[in-house]
N, C-alpha and C positions, 0 to 999 in steps of 0.2 A: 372755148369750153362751153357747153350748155347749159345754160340757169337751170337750175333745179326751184320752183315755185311748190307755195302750200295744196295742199291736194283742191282745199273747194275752190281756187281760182280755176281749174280744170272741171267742173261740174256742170251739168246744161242748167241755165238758170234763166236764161231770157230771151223770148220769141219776139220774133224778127218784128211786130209791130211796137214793141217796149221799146224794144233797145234804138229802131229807127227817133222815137221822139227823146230819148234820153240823149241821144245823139248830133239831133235837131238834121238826119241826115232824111230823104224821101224815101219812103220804106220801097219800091220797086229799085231804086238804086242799091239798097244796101241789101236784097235780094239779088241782085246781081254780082254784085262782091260776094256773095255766100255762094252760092251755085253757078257762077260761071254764066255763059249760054251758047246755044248751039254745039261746037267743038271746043270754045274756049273752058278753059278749066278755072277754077274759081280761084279768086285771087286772096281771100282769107278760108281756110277750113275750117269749118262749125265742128264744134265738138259733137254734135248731135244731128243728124241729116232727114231725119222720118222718127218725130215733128224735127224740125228744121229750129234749132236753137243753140243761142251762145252760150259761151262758159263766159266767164268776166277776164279770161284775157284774149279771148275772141272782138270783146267789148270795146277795148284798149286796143286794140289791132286795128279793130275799123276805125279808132275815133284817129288814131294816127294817119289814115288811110285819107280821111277826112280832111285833114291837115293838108295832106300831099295833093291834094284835089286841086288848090290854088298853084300849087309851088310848080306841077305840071301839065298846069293847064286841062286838067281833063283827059291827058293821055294814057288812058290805065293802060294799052296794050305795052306801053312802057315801064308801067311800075312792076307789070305783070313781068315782062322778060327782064326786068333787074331781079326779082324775088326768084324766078329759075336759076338767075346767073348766081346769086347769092344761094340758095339750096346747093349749087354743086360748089362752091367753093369754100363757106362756110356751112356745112349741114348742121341745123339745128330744127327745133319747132322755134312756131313762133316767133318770125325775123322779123316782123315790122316791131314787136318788143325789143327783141334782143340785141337789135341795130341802133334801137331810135333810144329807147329810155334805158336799155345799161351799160349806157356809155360815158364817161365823164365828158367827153366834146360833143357836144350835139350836131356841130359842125363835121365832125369826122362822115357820118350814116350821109349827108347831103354830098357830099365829095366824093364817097364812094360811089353811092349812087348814080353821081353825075359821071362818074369815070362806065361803069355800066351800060348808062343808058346812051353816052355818047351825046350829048346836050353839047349843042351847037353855042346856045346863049347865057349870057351871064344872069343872074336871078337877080331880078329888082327887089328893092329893101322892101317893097309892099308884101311881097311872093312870101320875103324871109321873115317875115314880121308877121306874118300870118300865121306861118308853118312854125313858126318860135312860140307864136301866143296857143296852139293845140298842145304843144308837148309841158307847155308849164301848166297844162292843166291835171297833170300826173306826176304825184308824190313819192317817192321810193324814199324808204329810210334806212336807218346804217343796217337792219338788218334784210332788206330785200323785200321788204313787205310795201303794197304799191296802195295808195289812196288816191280814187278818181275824183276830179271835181268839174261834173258837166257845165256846160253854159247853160243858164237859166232862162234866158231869153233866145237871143241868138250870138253867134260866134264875136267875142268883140274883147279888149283889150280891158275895158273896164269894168266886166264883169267882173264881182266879189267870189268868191268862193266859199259861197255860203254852205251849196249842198253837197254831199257825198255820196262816192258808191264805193261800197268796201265788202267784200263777203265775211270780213269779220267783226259786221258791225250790224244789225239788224236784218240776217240774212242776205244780204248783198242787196237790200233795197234801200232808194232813196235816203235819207237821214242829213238833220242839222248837223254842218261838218261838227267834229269833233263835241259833240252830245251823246250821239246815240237815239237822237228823236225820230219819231220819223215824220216825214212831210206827210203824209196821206192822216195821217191822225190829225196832225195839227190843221191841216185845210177840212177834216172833216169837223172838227170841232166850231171853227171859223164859219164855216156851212150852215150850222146847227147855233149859228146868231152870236158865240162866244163872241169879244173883242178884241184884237190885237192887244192891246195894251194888258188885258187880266192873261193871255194866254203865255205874253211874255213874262210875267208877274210870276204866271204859275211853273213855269218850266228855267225860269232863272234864264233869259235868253234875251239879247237884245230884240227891241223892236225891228230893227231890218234883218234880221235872221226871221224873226216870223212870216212879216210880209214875203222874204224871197220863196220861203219855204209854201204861203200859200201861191203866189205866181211862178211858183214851177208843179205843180202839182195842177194849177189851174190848165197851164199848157199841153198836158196827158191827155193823149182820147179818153172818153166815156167807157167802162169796159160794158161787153156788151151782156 
């Protein structure tokens, strides 16, 4: 059966150089995953094509997609002909969601997969360890509503889950998880000489929620 999701997770909200560093993914590659190239067809569909932009579960498509990057080696012409095989046998939108995060086994989506793509080798625990630590970086709760928690640095096991993306939380930008803050205020405040310590004082918020909040916000390009 096909998820039925809230309307503004289908909304274009974020161009392709935002979402690449929220992603931590090279924005020419995750241009490639939008638009295909040459004859290839494109392995996520942007809800938006001309400007070229994600909805937030375009966002979660790619960060999954991201995940699979290690698990098969960099062989997208593979994930690409599992995602066809998967359109005709389960048609839905949105399979790298509907596969990966609304499934009770996470394990099942790898197994299928692997029956698809016909994978010769067993997947070392580093591959699965990897592609296990992208999916726990997304929340679904008992009612279907999904909380994103990027990596703040780079992709790693120890990353906190400080910051969110949620379109029902601050317009679907940034923010201290479960605040409502947003990161761009509070680094700009930090900017403008404030101290960690009085900022956390002021916002009721631990000191390492401040700092992550201003070193993910520091890691954003310049806008121009």
């Amino acid at each position: 059966m096909t998820a039925r999701y809230n309307r503004l997770y289908e909304e274009p909200a974020y161009g392709v150089s935002e979402a690449a560093m929220y992603l931590k993914v090279p924005y020419n590659t995750l241009r490639y995953w939008l638009t295909g190239f040459s004859k290839r067809p494109a392995i996520v569909e942007p809800i938006e094509k001309d400007p070229l932009r994600l909805s937030f579960l375009n966002l979660l498509e790619c960060h999954a997609l991201a995940g699979m990057r290690k698990l098969y080696d960099l062989q997208l012409p593979k994930v690409r002909a599992a995602l066809v095989q998967l359109g005709k046998n389960y048609p839905q939108p949105h399979p790298l969601i509907n596969e990966v995060f609304l499934t009770d086994s996470k394990d099942l989506f790898i197994e299928r997969m692997g029956k698809i793509i016909n994978v010769s080798r067993q997947y070392d625990q580093l591959s699965l360890s990897f592609y296990q630590m992208h999916l726990e970086r997304v929340a679904i709760d008992s009612k279907g509503l999904f909380r994103f928690y990027p990596f703040v640095v780079q992709p790693s096991s120890s990353e906190p889950k400080t910051v969110e993306i949620n379109p029902m939380v601050g317009f679907g930008k940034p923010v201290i998880a479960g605040t409502g803050i947003s990161t761009a205020i509070i680094a700009s405040r930090f900017n403008a000489r404030e101290s960690i310590a009085a900022l956390a004082e002021e916002y009721g918020c631990a000191l390492q929620q401040i700092e992550e909040a201003i070193r993910w916000e520091r890691a954003l390009p310049v806008a121009a």
